[in-house]
C-alpha positions in Angstrom: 93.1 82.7 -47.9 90.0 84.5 -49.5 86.6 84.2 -47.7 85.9 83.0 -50.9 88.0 79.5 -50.2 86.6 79.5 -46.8 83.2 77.2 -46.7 79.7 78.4 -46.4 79.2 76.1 -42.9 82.6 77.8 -41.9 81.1 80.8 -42.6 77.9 81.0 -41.0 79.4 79.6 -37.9 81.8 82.0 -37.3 78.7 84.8 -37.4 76.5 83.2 -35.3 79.2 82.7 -33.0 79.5 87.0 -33.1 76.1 86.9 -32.8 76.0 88.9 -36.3 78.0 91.4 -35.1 81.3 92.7 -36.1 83.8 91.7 -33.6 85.9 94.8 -33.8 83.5 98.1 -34.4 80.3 95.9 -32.9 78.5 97.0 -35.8 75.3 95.0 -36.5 74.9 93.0 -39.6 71.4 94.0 -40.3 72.4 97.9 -40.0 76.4 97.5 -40.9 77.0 100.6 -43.7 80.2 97.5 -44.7 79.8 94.3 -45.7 80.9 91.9 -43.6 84.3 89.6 -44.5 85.6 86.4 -42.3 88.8 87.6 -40.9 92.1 85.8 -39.9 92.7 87.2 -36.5 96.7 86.0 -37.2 96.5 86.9 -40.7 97.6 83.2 -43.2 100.6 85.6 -44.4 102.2 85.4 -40.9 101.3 81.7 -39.9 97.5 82.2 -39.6 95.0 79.1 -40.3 91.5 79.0 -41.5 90.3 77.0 -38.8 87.6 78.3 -36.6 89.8 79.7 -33.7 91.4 81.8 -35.9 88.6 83.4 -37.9 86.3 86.6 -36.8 83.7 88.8 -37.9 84.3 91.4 -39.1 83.4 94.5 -41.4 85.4 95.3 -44.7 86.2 98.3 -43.0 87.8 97.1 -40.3 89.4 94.0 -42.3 90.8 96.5 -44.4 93.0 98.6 -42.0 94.2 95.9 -40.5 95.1 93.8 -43.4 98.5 92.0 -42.2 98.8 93.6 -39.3 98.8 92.0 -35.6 100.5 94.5 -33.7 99.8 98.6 -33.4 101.6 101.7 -31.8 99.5 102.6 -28.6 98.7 106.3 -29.0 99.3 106.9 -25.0 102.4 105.0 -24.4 103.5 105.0 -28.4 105.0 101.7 -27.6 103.7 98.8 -30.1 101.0 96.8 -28.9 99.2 93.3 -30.0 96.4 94.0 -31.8 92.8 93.0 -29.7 92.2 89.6 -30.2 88.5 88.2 -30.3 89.4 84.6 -29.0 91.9 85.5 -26.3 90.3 88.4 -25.1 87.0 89.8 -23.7 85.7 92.6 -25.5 84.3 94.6 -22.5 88.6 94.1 -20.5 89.8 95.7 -23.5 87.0 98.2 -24.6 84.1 100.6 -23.4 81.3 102.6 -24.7 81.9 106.8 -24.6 78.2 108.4 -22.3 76.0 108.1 -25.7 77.6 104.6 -27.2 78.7 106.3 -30.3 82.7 105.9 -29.9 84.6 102.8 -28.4 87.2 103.8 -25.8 90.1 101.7 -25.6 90.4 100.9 -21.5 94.2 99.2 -22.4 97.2 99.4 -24.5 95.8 96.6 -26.5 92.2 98.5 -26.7 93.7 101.9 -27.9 95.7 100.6 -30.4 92.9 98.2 -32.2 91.0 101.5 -31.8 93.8 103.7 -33.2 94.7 101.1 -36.2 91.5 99.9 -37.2 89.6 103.4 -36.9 86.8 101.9 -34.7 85.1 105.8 -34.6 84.9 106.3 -38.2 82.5 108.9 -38.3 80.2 106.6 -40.3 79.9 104.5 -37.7 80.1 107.1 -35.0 76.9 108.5 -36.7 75.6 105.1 -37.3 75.6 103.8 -33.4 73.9 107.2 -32.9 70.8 107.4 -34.7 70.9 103.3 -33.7 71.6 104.4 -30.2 68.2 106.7 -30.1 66.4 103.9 -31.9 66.9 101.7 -28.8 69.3 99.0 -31.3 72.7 100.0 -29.7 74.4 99.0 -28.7 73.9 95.0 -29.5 73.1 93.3 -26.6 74.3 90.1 -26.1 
């Protein structure tokens, strides 16, 4: 299902719940260099629903290298890994911030393969989180 079809009550709910925030890269709306899409976590094409459990923030970016996709090889282990998931898992179990906040780490299997698949360091964002980072807006607090 588009996030056309998806309604705008739907919509704004699921980004205040991220707190405007992309629930992947953690890239602010207000600063994001993507727009930001509703995603299906389990994507409709493999039993996914539109209902609110199943829906996150997140940046076209992001949305786009994922597309279908809930599983990814771990780059450490190269075993195949499900893909971080923002209802069933904490954010801050699965990921960290590198010394200057410019690059997520992934701290599990799960973490390093959302990281590997959905290109969480693109150096756009990388350079992004930096100059927001020395601004005193990264990373989003909340």
């Amino acid at each position: 299902m588009s996030d056309a079809k998806l309604s705008p009550v739907l919509k704004a709910t699921v980004a205040e719940r991220a707190h405007r925030c992309r629930e992947y890269c953690r890239a602010q709306e207000r600063y994001s260099p993507d727009s930001f899409s509703i995603e299906h976590i389990i994507p409709v094409s493999k039993g996914g629903s539109s209902e609110l459990s199943n829906l996150a923030l997140a940046c076209q970016g992001c949305n786009n290298r994922k597309y279908t996709s809930i599983r990814a090889r771990d780059p450490v282990t190269q075993k195949m890994f499900p893909l971080y998931h923002p209802r069933q898992q904490n954010w801050i179990k699965q990921f960290a911030w590198n010394q200057d906040y410019s690059e997520i780490l992934g701290l599990t299997a799960i973490g390093r393969a959302t990281v590997a698949k959905l290109s969480l360091n693109r150096l756009g964002l990388v350079n992004l989180r930096r100059i927001l980072y020395n601004l005193g807006e990264h990373p989003p607090a909340f």
